[in-house]
C-alpha positions as CSV (number, residue, x, y, z in Angstrom):
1,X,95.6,20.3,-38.8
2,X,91.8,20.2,-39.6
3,X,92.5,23.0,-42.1
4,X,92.3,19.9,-44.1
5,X,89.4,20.1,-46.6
6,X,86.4,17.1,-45.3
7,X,87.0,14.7,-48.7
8,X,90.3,14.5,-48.2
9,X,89.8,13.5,-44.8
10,X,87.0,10.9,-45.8
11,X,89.3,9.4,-48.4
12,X,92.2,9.0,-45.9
13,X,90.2,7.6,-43.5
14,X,88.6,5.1,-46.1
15,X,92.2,4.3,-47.1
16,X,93.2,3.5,-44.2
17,X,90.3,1.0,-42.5
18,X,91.7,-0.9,-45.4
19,X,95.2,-1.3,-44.2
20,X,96.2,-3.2,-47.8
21,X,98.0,0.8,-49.0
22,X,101.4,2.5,-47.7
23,X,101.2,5.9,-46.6
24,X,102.8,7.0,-49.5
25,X,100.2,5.3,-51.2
26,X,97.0,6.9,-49.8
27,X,99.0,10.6,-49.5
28,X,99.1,9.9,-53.4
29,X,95.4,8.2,-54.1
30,X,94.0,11.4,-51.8
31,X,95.8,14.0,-53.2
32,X,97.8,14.9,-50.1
33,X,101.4,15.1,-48.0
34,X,102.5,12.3,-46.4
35,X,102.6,14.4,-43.3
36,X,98.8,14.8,-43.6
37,X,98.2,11.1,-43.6
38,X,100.6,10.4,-40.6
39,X,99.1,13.2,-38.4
40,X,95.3,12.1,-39.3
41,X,96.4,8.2,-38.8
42,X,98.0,9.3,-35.4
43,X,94.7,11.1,-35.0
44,X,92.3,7.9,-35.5
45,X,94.9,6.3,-33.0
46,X,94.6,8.4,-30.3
47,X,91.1,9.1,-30.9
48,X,89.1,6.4,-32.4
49,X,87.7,9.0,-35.2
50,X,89.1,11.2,-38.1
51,X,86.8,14.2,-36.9
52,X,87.5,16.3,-34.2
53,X,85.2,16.1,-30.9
54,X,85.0,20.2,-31.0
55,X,86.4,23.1,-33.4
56,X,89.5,24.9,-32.6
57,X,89.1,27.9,-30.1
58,X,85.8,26.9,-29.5
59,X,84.2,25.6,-26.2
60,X,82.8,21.9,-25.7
61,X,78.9,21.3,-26.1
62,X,77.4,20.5,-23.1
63,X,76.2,17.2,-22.5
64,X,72.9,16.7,-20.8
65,X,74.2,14.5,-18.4
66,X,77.1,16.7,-17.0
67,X,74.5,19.5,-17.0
68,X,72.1,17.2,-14.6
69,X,74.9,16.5,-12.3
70,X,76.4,20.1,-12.1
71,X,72.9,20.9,-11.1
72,X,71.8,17.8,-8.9
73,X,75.4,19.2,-6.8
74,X,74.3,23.3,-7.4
75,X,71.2,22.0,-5.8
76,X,73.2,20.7,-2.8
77,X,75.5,22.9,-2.3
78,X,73.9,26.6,-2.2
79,X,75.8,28.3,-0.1
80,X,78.9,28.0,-1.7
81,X,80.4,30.6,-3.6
82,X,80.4,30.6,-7.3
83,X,84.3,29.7,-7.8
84,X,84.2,26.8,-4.7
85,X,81.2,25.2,-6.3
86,X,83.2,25.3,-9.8
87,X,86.5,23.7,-7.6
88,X,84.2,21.2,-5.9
89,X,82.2,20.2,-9.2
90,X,85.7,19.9,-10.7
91,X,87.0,17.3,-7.8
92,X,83.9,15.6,-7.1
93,X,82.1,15.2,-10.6
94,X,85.3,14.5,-12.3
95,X,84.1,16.9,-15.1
96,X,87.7,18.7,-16.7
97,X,86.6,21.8,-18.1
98,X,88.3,24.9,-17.5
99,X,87.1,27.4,-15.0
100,X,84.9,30.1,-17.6
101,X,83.8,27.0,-19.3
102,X,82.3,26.0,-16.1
103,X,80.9,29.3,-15.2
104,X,79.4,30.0,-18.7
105,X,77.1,26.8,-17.9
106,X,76.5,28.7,-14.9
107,X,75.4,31.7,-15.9
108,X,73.8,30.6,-18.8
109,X,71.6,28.5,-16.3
110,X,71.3,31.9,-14.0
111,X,72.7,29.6,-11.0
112,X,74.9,32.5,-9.7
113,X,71.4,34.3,-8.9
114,X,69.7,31.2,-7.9
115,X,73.4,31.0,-5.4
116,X,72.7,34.7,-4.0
117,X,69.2,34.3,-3.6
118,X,70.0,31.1,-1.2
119,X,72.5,33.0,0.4
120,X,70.5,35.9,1.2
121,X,68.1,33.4,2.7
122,X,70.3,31.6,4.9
123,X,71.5,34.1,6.1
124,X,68.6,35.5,7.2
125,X,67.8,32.6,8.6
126,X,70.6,32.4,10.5
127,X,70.2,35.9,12.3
C-alpha cells in the first residue's frame, strides 16, 4: 500500500478533508485507482493520518518515555532473567512490542550485562 508515491498521497488526502468530491472524483483529480483512495480513506479512518507510524519490515522508534519506564522497572527488577523482565515489562508497562524488539532496546542499552553483573552480586551476597 505505501508503494504509493508521497504527492499522490498528499493530494488524496487534501481531497478528502474537503468531503465536497466522490471517490471516483479524487482517484481521477490524483491520478490514481479508486482502490488507492478507498484503502488510504480507510487508512485516515483507522488512523487519524495518511502516513504510516513506521516503514514496512522495519522496527518502531523508541520513545523516550517507554525507554524511562523499561529502565525505571530494569532498575527494580535485577535479578530477573532477560526473557522474564521482557514478559513482566510486557504485562506491567502495557508496552506491545514483540519479544527481539524488546531485547534490541536491551542490548542496545547493555542491560543484559548490567542484569549479570547484579546477579553475580547477589548471589554472592547471598552465600
Amino acid at each position: 500500500m505505501w508503494a504509493i508515491p508521497e504527492d499522490v498521497r498528499a493530494k488524496v488526502f487534501r481531497l478528502l478533508e474537503q468531503e465536497k468530491y466522490s471517490q471516483r472524483h479524487i482517484a481521477q483529480m490524483a491520478g490514481c485507482s479508486q482502490g488507492t483512495v478507498s484503502k488510504l480513506k480507510k487508512h485516515i479512518a483507522t488512523y487519524g493520518h495518511v502516513t504510516p507510524l513506521k516503514a514496512p519490515g522495519r522496527p518502531k522508534k523508541f520513545q523516550k518515555s517507554h525507554q524511562v519506564k523499561i529502565m525505571n522497572h530494569v532498575r527494580k527488577h535485577h535479578k530477573y532473567s532477560l526473557r522474564r523482565l521482557v514478559g513482566t515489562i510486557k504485562s506491567n508497562l502495557s508496552i506491545d512490542w514483540s519479544k527481539s524488539t524488546m531485547c534490541k532496546l536491551l542490548h542496545s542499552r547493555a542491560i543484559e550485562s548490567y542484569i549479570g553483573k547484579k546477579c553475580i552480586q547477589a548471589q554472592g551476597e547471598s552465600f
